[in-house]
C-alpha positions as CSV (number, residue, x, y, z in Angstrom):
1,X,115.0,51.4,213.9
2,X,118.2,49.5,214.4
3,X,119.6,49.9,211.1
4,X,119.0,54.1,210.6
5,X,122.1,55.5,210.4
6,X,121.8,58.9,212.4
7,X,123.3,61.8,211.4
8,X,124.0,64.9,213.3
9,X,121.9,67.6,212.5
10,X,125.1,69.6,211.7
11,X,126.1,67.2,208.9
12,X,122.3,67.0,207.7
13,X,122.7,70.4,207.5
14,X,125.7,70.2,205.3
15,X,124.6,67.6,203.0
16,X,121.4,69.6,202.3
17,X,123.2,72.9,201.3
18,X,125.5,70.7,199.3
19,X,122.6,69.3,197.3
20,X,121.3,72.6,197.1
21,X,124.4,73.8,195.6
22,X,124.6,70.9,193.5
23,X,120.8,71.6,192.0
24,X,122.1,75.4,191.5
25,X,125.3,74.2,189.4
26,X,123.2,71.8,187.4
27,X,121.0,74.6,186.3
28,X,123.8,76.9,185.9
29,X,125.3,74.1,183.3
30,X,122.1,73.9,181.5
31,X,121.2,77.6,180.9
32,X,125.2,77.9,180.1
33,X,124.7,74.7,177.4
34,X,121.8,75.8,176.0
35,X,122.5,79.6,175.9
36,X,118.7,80.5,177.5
37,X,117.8,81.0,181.2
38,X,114.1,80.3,180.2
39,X,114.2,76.8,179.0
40,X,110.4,75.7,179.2
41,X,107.5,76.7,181.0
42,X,108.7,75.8,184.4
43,X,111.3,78.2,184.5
44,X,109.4,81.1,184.0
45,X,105.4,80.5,182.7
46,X,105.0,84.1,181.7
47,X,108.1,84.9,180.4
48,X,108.5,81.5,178.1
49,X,104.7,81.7,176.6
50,X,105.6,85.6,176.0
51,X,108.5,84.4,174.1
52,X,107.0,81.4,172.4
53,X,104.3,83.9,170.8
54,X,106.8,86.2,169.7
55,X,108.9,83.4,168.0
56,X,105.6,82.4,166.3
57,X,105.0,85.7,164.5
58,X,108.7,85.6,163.7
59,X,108.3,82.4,162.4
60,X,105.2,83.4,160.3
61,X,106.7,86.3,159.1
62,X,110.0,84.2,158.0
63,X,107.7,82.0,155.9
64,X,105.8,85.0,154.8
65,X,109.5,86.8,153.4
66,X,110.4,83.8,151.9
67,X,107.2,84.3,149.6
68,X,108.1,87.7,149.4
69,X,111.4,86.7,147.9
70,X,109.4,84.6,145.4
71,X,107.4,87.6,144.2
72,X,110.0,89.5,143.7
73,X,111.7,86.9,141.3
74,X,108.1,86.8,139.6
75,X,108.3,90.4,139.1
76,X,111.8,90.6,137.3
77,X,110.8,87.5,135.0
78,X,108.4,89.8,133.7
79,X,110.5,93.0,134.0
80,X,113.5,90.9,132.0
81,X,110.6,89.7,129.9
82,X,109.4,93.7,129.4
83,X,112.6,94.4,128.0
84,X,112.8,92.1,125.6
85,X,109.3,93.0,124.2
86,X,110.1,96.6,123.9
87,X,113.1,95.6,122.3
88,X,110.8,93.4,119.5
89,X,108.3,96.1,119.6
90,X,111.1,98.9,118.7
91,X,112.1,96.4,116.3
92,X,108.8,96.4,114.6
93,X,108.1,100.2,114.7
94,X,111.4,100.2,113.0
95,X,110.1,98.0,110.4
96,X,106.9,100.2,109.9
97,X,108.9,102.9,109.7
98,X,111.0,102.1,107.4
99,X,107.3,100.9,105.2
100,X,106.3,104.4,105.7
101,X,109.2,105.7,104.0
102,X,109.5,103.4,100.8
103,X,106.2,104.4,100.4
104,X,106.9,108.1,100.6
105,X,109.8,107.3,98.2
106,X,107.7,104.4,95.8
107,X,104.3,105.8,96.0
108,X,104.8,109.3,95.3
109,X,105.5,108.7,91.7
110,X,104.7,106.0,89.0
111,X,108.4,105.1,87.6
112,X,109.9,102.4,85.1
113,X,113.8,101.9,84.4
114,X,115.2,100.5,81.7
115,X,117.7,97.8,81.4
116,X,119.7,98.7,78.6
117,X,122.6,101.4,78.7
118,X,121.8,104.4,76.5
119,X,124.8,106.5,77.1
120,X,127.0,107.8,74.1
121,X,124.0,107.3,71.8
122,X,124.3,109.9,68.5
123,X,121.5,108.5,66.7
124,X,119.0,105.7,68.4
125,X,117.6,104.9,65.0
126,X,120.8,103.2,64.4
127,X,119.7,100.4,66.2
128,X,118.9,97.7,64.7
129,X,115.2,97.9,66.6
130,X,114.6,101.5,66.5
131,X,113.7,102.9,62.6
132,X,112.9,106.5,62.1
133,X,109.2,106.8,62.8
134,X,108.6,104.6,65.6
135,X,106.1,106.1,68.2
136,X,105.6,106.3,72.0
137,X,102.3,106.9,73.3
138,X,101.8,108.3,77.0
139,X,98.6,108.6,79.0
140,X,98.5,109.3,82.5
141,X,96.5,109.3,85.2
142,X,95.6,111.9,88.5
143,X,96.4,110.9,91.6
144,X,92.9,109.1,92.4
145,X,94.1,107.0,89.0
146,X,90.8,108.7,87.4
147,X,91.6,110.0,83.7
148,X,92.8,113.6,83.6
149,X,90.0,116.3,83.1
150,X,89.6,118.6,80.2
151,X,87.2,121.1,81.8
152,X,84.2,121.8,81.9
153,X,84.2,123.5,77.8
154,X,84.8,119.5,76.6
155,X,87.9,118.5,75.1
156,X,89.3,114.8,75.2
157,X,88.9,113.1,78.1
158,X,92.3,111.1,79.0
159,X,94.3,112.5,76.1
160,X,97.3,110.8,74.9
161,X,100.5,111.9,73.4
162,X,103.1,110.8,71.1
163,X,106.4,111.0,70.9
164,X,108.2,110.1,67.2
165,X,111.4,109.0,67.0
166,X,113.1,110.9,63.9
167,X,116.3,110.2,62.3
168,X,119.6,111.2,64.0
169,X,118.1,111.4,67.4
170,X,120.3,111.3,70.2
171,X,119.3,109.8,73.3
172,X,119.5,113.2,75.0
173,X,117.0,114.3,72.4
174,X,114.5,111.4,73.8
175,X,114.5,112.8,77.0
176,X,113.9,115.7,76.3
177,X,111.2,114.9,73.9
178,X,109.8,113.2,77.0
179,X,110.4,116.2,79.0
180,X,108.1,118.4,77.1
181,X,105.4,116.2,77.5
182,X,102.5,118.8,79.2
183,X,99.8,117.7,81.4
184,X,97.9,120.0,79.2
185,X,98.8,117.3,76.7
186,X,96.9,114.5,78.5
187,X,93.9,116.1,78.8
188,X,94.4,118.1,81.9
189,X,93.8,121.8,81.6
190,X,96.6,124.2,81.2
191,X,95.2,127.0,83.4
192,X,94.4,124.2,86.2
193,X,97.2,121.6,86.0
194,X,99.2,122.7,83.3
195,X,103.1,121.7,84.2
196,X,105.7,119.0,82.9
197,X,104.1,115.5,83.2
198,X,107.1,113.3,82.6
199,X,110.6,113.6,84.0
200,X,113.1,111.7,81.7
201,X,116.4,110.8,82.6
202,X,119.3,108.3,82.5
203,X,120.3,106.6,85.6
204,X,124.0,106.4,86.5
205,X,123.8,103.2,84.5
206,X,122.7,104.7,81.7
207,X,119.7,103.4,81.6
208,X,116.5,105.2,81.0
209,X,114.3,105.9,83.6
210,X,110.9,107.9,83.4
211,X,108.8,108.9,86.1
212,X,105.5,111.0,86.8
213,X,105.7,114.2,88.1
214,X,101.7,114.7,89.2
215,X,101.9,111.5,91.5
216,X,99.5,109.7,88.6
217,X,100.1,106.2,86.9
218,X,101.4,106.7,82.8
219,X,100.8,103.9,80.3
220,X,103.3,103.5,78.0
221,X,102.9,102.2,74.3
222,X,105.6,101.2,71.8
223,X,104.5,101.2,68.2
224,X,107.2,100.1,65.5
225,X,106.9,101.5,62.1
226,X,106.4,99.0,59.3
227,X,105.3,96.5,61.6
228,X,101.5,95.7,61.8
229,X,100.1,96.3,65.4
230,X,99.5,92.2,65.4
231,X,102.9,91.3,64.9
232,X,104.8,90.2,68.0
233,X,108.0,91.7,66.7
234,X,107.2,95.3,67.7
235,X,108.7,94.2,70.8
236,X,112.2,95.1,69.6
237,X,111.6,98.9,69.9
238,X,110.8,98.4,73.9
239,X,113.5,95.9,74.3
240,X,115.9,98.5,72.8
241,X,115.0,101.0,75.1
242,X,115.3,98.4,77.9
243,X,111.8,97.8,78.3
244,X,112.1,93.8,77.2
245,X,110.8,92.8,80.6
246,X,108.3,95.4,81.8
247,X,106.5,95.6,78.2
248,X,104.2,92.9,76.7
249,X,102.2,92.0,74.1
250,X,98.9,92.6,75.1
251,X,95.3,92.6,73.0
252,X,93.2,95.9,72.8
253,X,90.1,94.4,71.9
254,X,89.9,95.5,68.3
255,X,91.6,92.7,66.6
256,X,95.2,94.1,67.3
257,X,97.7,93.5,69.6
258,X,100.2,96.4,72.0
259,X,103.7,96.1,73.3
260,X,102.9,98.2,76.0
261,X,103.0,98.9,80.0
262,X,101.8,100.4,82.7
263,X,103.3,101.9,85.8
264,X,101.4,102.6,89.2
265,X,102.5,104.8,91.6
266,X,100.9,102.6,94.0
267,X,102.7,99.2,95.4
268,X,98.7,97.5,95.1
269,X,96.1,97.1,92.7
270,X,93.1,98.7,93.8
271,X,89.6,98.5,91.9
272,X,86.8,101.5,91.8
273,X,84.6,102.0,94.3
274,X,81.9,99.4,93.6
275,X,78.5,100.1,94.4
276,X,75.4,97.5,93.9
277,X,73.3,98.6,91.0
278,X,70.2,96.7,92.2
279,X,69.8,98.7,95.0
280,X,67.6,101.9,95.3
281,X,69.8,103.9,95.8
282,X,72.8,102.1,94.7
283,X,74.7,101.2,97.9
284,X,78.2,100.2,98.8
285,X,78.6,96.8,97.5
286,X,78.7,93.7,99.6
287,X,80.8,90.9,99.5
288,X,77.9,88.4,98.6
289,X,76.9,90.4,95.2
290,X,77.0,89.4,92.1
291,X,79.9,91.3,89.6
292,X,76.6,91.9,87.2
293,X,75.6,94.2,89.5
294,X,77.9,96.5,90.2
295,X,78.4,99.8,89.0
296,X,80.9,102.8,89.9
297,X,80.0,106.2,91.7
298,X,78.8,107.6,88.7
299,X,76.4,104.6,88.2
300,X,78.1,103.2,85.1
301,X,77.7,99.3,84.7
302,X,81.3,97.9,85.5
303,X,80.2,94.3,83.9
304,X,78.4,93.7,81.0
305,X,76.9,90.7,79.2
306,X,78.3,88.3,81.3
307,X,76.5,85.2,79.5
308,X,79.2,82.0,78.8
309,X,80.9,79.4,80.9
310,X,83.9,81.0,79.1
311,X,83.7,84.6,80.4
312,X,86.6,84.8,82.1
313,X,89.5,87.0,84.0
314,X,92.5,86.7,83.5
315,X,95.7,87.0,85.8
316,X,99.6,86.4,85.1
317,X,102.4,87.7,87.5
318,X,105.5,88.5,85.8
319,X,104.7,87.9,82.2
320,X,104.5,84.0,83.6
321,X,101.6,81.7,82.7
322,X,98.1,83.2,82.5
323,X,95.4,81.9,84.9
324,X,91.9,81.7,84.0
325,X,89.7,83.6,87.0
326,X,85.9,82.4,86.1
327,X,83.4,85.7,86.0
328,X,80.1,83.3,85.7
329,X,79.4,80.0,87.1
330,X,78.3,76.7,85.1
331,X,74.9,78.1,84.1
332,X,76.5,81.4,82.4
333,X,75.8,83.3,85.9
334,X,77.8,86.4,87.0
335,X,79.8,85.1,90.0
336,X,80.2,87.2,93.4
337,X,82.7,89.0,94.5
338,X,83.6,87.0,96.7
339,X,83.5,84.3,94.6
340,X,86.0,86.1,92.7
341,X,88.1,86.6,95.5
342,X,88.1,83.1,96.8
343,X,89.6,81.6,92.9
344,X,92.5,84.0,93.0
345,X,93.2,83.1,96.8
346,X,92.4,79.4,96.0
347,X,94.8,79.5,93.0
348,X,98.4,78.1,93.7
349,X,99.7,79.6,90.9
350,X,98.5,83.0,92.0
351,X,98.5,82.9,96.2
352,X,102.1,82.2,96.5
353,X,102.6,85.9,94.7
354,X,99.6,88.1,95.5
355,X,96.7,88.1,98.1
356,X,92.6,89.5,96.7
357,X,90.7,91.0,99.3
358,X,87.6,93.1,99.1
359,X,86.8,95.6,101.5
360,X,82.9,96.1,101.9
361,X,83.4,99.3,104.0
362,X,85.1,101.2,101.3
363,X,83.9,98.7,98.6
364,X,87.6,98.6,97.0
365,X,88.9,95.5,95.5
366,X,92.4,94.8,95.7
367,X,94.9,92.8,94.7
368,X,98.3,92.9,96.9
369,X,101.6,91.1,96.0
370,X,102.9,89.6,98.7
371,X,106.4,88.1,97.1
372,X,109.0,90.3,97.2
373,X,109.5,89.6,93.3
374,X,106.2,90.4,92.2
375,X,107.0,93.6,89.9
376,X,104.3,93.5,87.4
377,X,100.9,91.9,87.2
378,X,99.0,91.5,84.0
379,X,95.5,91.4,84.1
380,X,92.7,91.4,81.7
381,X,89.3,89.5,80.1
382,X,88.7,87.0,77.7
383,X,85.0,86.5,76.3
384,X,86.0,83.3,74.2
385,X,82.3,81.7,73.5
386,X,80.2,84.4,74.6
387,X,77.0,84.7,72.7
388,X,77.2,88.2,73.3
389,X,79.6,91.3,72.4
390,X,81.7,92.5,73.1
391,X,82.4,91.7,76.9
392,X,83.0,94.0,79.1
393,X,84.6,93.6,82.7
394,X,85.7,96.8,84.7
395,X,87.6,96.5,87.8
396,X,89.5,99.7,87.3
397,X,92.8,98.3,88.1
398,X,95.1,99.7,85.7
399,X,95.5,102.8,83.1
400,X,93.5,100.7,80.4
401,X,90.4,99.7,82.6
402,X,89.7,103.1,83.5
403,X,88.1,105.9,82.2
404,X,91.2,106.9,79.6
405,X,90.7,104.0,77.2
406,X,86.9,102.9,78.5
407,X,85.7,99.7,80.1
408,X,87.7,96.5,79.7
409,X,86.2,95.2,76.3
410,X,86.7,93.2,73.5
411,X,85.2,90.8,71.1
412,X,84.1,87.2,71.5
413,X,86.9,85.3,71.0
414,X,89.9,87.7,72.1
415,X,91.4,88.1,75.4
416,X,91.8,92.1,76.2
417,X,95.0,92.4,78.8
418,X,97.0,95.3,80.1
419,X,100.4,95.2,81.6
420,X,100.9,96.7,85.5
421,X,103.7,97.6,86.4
422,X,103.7,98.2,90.4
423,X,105.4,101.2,92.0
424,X,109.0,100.3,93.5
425,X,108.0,100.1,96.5
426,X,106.4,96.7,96.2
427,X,108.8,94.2,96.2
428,X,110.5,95.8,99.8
429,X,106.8,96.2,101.4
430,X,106.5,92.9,100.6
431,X,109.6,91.4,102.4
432,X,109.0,94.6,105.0
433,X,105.4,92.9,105.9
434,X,106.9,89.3,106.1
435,X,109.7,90.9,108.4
436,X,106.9,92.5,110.5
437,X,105.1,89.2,110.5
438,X,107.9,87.4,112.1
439,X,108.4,89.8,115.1
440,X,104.7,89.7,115.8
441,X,105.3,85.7,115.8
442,X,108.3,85.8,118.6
443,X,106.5,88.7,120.5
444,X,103.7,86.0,120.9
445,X,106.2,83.1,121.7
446,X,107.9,85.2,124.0
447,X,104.6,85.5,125.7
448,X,103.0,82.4,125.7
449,X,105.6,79.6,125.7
450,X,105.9,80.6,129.3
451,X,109.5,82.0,128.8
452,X,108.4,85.4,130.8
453,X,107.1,83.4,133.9
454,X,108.3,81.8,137.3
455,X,107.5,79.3,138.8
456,X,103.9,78.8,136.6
457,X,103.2,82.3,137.1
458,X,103.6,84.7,134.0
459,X,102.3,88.5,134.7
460,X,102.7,88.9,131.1
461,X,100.2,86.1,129.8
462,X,97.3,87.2,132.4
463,X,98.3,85.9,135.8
464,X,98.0,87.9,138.6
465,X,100.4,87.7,141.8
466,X,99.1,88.0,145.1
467,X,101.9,89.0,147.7
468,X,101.1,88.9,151.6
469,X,102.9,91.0,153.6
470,X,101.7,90.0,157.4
471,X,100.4,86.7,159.2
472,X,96.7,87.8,159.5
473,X,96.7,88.4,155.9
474,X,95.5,92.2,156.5
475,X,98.3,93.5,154.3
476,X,98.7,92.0,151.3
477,X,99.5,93.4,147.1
478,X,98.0,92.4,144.0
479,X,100.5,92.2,140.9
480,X,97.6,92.3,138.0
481,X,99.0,90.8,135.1
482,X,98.5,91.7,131.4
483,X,98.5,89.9,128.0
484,X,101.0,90.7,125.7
485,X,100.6,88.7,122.7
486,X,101.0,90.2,119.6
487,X,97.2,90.1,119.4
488,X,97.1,91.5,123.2
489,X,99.3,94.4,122.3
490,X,96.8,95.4,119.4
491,X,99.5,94.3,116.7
492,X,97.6,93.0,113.8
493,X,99.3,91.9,110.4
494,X,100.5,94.9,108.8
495,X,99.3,95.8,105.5
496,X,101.8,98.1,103.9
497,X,100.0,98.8,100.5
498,X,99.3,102.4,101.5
499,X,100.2,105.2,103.3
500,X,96.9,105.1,105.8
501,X,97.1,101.4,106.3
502,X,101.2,101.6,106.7
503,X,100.1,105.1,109.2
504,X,97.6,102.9,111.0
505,X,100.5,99.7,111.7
506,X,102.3,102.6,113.2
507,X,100.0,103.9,115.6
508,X,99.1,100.4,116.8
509,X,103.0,99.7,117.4
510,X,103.4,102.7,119.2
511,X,100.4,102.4,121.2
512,X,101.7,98.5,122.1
513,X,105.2,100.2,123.1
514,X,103.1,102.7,125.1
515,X,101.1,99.9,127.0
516,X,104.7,98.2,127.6
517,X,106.2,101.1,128.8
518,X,103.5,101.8,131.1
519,X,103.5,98.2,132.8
520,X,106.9,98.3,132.6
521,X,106.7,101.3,135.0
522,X,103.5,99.2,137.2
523,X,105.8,96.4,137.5
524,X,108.7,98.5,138.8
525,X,106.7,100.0,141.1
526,X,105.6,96.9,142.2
527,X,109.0,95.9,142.6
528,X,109.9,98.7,144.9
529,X,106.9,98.0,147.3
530,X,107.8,94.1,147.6
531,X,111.4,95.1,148.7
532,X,110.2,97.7,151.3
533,X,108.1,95.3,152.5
534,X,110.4,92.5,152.4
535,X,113.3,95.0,154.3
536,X,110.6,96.0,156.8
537,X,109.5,92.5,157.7
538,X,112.9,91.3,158.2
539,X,113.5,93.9,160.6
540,X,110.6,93.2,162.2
541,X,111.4,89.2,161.9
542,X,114.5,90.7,164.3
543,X,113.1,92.7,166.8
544,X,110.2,89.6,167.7
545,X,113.7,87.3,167.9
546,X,115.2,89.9,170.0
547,X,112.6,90.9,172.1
548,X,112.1,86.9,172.7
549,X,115.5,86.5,173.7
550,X,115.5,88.8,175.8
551,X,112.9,87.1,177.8
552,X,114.5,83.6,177.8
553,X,118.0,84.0,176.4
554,X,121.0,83.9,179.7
555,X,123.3,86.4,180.4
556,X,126.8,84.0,179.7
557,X,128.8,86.3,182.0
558,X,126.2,86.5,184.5
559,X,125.4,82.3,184.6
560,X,129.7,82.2,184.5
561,X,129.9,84.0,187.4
562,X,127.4,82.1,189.0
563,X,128.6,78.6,188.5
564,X,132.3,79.4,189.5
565,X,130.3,81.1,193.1
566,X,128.6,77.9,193.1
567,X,131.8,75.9,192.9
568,X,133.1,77.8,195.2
569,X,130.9,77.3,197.7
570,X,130.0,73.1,196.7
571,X,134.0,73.4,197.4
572,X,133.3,75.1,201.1
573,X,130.5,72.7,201.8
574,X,132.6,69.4,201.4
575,X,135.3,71.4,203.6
576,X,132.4,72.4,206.6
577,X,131.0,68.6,206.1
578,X,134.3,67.1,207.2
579,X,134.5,70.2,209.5
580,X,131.1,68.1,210.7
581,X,131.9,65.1,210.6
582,X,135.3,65.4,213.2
583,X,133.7,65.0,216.3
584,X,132.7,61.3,215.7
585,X,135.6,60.6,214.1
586,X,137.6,61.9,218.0
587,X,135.4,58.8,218.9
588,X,137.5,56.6,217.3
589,X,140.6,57.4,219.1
590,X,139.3,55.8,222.0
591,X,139.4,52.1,220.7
């Protein structure tokens, strides 16, 4: 064609190895720009899908450490929510503890203080309360609170003893008046119990304090001479003595009335056994039975002629107003105990300061303060309008109600009540139990409001984590959660009335700070196997990213090299071209 432009083959030549250079500097610039020689599948098929899969696990795995970071930060939510609960269970066994030993210290003994300061006292009858004559009368109890045993030759059962006040007595010749008191005295025999019953003292206060030294309860009675048992002044030969506030006026179902009291060594009130009657044999007592039924172990009747709408218990904390307890319904009907239970819990007057409960394993009755202030409680009956006498209502609570001084009784007409004085221990187990209730309330806040968890998952309120480790899911770890609740842990409300109940709290706490202990230890281990796995797959996260690159990453030295030769020779290919190109341009010369 006319209008092809021909070349010689010596520039054709020249122009192709420049373009040929040119392609080799362009891919030079690339692999240098973007740091890889294998760029996609064209430069290398093999080596760029052998890479590609090994970025892929990499990738995987990246995702996969990620959630292993996650995990981890699960596990030490719980483990920071572990140490806070051994904290509040330490807390608690504290607490416990510290029940069990004011019951060691308040239960051993039955003990009442006065409030009056006795020291310096030549001669008590001087006071204007105390006349030469006046009487103390002490029975006592064993440590069952069952009347103290004569023998089997007979003899009084539950003896009492008195203690006259003569002229010119000192108050060092009180106690020890007091202090001579033998069990022998109260009806226990010499040659079996025989001992000191009474330890008398004055406190560094001065006041008088007297406590049992067989771990028994002791009623104490004050009788003023020249004063008719009925006459509510005798109370001015207690109140001198300090005894104002823990003795009261109470009726003895013979038409007359005692300033008396009595002290517990126990911080509850806790009935006989009761047995049901009507059953052959008699059998422990169930809740649903009715209180005309019941009888002890030695198959006495514990209520009698139950009959009237007006047959009534009665209950006062603190000398404060009495509250009427029915012991029939409106037909004259014996109620049941539980029916009994239920108007003492039921009464607002009452369930702010004590709790009933009747346990129909052991068939005991008792009655439990739960206000720290509760320091006495009196209790009694009062037959007002019953067609039949004298009533007769026998829980066994006190000193009175038991076998010392017979069943609960008294005419028609005339309450009976006795005076308890609880053990010392009361008011502090009281205030111990609320304390203990509180820490079982955060331990189960601590747990439940989700303050232990991450992320929605809480290993201490029964999730479970599931950790994989590789991106088949092969390998993988199951975090089995737990719940720790107070109920979880096996903490129920303490009951510190008594040394088993108070022994049992403490075996629960210790087995709940054993169970935290031990997870404590799961979750670390846990812990430990996460991290391995996490430092594992992140090594392995960089040996897939280096074995990759060294399939498709460039050698920058190398590719350096090679685009300054290349430059080099683009440089000596322009020079041969016009090297090429010369002999046409001699042409020229010639026009």
């Amino acid at each position: 064609m006319t209008n092809d432009v021909v070349l010689t083959a010596a520039l054709r030549n020249n122009l192709l190895s420049l373009q040929n250079t040119q392609n080799q500097i362009d891919t030079t610039q690339f692999r240098l720009a973007t740091g890889r020689k294998i760029n996609s599948a064209l430069d290398g098929p093999q080596s760029f899908f052998a890479a590609q899969a090994l970025n892929n696990r990499a990738g995987d795995l990246t995702r996969l450490l990620d959630a292993m970071g996650q995990s981890i930060q699960v596990i030490k939510a719980a483990d920071n929510g572990i140490t806070a609960l051994t904290q509040l269970v330490e807390q608690a066994d504290s607490i416990a503890n510290a029940a069990r030993d004011a019951l060691a210290a308040g239960q051993a003994e039955a003990k009442a203080v006065g409030s009056q300061d006795l020291r310096g006292i030549d001669d008590l009858t001087g006071l204007s309360g105390i006349t030469a004559g006046d009487t103390l009368v002490f029975s006592a109890t064993d440590t069952n609170g069952q009347a103290l045993q004569t023998g089997p030759f007979g003899g009084v059962l539950g003896a009492s003893t008195t203690v006259t006040i003569p002229a010119n007595t000192s108050t060092g010749d009180l106690v020890a008046l007091i202090n001579d008191i033998q069990l022998s005295d109260l009806g226990a025999p010499a040659t079996a119990t025989g001992g000191q019953a009474f330890e008398a003292s004055l406190d560094d206060a001065g006041q008088l304090q007297i406590r049992t030294l067989n771990g028994g309860d002791f009623n104490l009675e004050f009788i003023a001479v020249g004063s008719a048992d009925a006459d509510p002044n005798n109370l001015s030969l207690a109140s001198e003595l300090g005894f104002a506030n823990t003795a009261r006026l109470t009726g003895d179902g013979a038409g007359n009335n005692n300033i008396e009291f009595t002290a517990l060594a126990d911080v509850i009130l806790t009935s006989f056994q009761l047995f049901d009657g009507a059953a052959v044999p008699p059998v422990i007592a169930d809740a649903s039975d009715a209180l005309d039924v019941l009888e002890d172990s030695s198959a006495n009747p514990l209520f009698g002629t139950l009959d009237s709408v007006d047959d009534d218990y009665v209950i006062s904390i603190n000398g404060g107003t009495t509250q009427r307890i029915n012991l029939t319904d409106g037909a004259g009907n014996a109620v049941s105990i539980q029916n009994f239970v239920d108007q003492i819990n039921n009464n607002t007057a009452l369930n702010q300061s004590i709790v009933a409960a009747y346990d129909a394993t052991t068939g005991e009755l008792s009655l439990e303060p739960i206000g720290a202030d509760v320091e006495s409680i009196e209790i009694g009956v009062d037959g007002t309008g019953g067609a039949t006498s004298p009533l007769t209502a026998n829980f066994g609570f006190g000193v009175n109600d038991t076998a010392i001084g017979g069943f609960v009784s008294g005419a028609a007409g005339e309450p009976v009540t006795e005076t308890i004085r609880l053990a010392s221990a009361a008011a502090s187990l009281a205030q111990l139990e609320s304390d203990f209730e509180r820490i079982r309330d955060q331990i189960t806040e601590l747990v439940s409001n989700g303050d232990t968890g991450y992320r929605g998952t809480n290993l201490l309120n029964g999730d479970n984590l599931f950790t994989v480790f590789n991106e088949l899911r092969t390998s993988s770890l199951t975090s089995n959660g737990v719940t720790f609740t107070a109920a979880g842990l096996g903490l129920n409300a303490a009951n510190f009335s008594r040394v088993s109940s108070t022994d049992g709290t403490l075996t629960d706490v210790r087995a709940a700070l054993e169970l935290v202990r031990n997870f404590g230890l799961t979750l670390a281990n846990d812990l430990s196997v996460i991290q391995t796995r996490e430092t594992f797959t992140g090594s392995i996260i960089n040996t897939l990213t280096e074995g990759a690159d060294k399939l498709t990453v460039a050698d920058q030295n190398e590719e350096g090299a090679k685009l300054l030769a290349l430059q080099t020779r683009q440089q000596l290919g322009v020079t041969s071209l016009s090297l090429a190109s010369q002999s046409q341009q001699s042409i020229l010369r010639l026009f």
